[in-house]
C-alpha distance (Angstrom), angle and dihedral (degrees) to the residues before:
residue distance angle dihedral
X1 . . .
X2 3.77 . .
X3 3.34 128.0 .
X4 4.24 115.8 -93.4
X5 3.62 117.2 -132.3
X6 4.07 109.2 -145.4
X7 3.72 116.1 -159.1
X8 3.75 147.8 133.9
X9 3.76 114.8 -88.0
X10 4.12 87.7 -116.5
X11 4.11 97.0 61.2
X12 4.43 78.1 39.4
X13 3.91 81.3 58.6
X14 3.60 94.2 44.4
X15 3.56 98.7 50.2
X16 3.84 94.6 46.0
X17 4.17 86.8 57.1
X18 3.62 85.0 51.6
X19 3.54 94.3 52.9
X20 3.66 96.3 46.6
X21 3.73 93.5 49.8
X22 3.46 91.7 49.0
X23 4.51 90.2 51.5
X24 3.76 87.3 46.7
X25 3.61 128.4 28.8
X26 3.91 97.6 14.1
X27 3.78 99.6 44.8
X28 4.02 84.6 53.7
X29 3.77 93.8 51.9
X30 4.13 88.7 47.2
X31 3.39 88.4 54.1
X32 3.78 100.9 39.2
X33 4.73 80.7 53.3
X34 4.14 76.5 55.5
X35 3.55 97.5 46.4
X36 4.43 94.7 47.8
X37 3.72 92.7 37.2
X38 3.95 85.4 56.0
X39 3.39 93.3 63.8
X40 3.75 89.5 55.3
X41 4.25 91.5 87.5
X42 3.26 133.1 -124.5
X43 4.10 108.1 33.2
X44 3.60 96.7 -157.2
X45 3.94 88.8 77.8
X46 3.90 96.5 20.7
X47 3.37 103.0 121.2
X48 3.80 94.3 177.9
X49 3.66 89.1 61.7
X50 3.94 100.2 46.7
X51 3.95 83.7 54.7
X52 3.70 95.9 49.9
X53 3.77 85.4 46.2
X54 3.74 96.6 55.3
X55 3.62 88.1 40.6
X56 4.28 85.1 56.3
X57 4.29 80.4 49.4
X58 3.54 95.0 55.3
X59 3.95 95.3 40.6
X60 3.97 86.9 50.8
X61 4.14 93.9 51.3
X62 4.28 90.2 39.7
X63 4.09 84.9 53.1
X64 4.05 92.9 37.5
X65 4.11 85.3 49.0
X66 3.67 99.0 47.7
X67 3.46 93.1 42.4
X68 3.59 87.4 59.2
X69 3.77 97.4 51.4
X70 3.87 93.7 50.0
X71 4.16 88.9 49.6
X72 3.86 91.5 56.5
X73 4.11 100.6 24.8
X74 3.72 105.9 123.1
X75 4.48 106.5 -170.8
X76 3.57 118.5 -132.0
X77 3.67 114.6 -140.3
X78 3.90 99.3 -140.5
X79 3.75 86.4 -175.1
X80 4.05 97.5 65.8
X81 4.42 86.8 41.4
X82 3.43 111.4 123.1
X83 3.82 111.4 -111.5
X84 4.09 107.5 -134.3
X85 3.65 93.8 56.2
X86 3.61 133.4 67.0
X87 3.65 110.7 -110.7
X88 4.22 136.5 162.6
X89 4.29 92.5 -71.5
X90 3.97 95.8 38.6
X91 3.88 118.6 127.2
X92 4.17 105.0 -148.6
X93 3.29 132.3 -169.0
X94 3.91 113.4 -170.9
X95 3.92 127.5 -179.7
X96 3.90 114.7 -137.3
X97 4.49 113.3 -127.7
X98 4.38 87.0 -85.4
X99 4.18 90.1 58.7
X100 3.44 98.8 -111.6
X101 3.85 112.8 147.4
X102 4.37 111.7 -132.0
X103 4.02 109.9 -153.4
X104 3.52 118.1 -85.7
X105 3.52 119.2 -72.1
X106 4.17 138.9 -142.3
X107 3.23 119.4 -149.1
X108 4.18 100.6 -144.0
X109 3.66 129.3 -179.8
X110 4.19 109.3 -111.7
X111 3.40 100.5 -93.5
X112 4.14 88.8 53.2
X113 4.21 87.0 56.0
X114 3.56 110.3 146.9
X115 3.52 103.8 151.2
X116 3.88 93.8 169.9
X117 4.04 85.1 59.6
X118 3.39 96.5 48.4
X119 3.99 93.0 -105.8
X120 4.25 96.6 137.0
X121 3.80 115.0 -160.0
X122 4.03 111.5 -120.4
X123 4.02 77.2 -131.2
X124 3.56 93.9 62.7
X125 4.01 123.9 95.1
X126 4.05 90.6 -109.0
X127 3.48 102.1 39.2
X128 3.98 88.9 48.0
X129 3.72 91.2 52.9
X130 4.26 90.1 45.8
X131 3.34 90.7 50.4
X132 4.14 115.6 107.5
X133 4.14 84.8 1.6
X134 3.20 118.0 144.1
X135 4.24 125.8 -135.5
X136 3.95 98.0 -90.4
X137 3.69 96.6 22.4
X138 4.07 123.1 119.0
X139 3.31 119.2 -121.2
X140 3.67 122.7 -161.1
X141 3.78 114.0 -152.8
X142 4.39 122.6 -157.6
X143 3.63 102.6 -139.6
X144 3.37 135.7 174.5
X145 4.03 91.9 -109.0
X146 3.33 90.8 42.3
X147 3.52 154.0 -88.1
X148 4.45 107.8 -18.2
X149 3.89 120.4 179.5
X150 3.98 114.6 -159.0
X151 3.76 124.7 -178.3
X152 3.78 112.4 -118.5
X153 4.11 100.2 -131.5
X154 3.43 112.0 169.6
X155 4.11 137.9 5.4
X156 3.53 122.4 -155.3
X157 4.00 141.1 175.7
């Protein structure tokens, strides 16, 4: 079975864009680097050319990739998720055992990752452990230091 990509319909939206940019208007530039570097000569020592080509190879996997994602994506509709339980869409905020607050939290499906923003992937060790928790509820989370236990303190949309 293949993998299911969850995600809100906007980063779904995004993603499509990108992928039509990248059939269109990028795939014609790629091949217009081809094209020039050609005319370079000999394209055993073109170096021109064996950049445009790798840049063709990397274009090709990006499309193959994304056209992946949007076959399997499956949206969540954060608006129907129920609101005392962590789900894809929640904003948490967690205290660790001492009773110091972390930031707030989202809860984001994989391909909406932004760990630096605070968006968690569902994947990820924490927002596996938040998920389903209740406000009050312990979560124990597997990470690669160890074993941490927060305190889930408050859900909200």
């Amino acid at each position: 079975m293949e993998k299911e990509f969850r995600m809100s319909q906007a980063r779904f939206d995004e993603l499509s864009q990108e992928l039509n940019y990248l059939k269109t208007t990028r795939s014609d530039e790629v091949a217009e680097q081809i094209k020039i570097a050609r005319g370079f000569g000999d394209l055993s020592e073109n170096s021109e050319y064996d950049e445009a080509k790798n840049e063709q190879g990397k274009l090709y996997s990006r499309i193959a990739e994304l056209e992946n994602i949007i076959q399997h994506t499956v949206i969540v509709d954060e608006a129907n998720a129920p609101t005392n339980v962590v789900t894809i869409g929640s904003i948490v905020i967690v205290e660790d055992v001492a009773g110091n607050e972390l930031p707030a939290y989202k809860i984001v499906g994989s391909q909406e990752a932004d760990p630096m923003n605070n968006a968690i992937s569902e994947e990820s060790p924490f927002g596996k452990a938040l998920l389903g928790a209740q406000e009050g509820q312990k979560v124990t989370v597997e990470a690669p230091r160890g074993t941490i236990v927060y305190t889930l303190k408050r859900i909200e949309r």
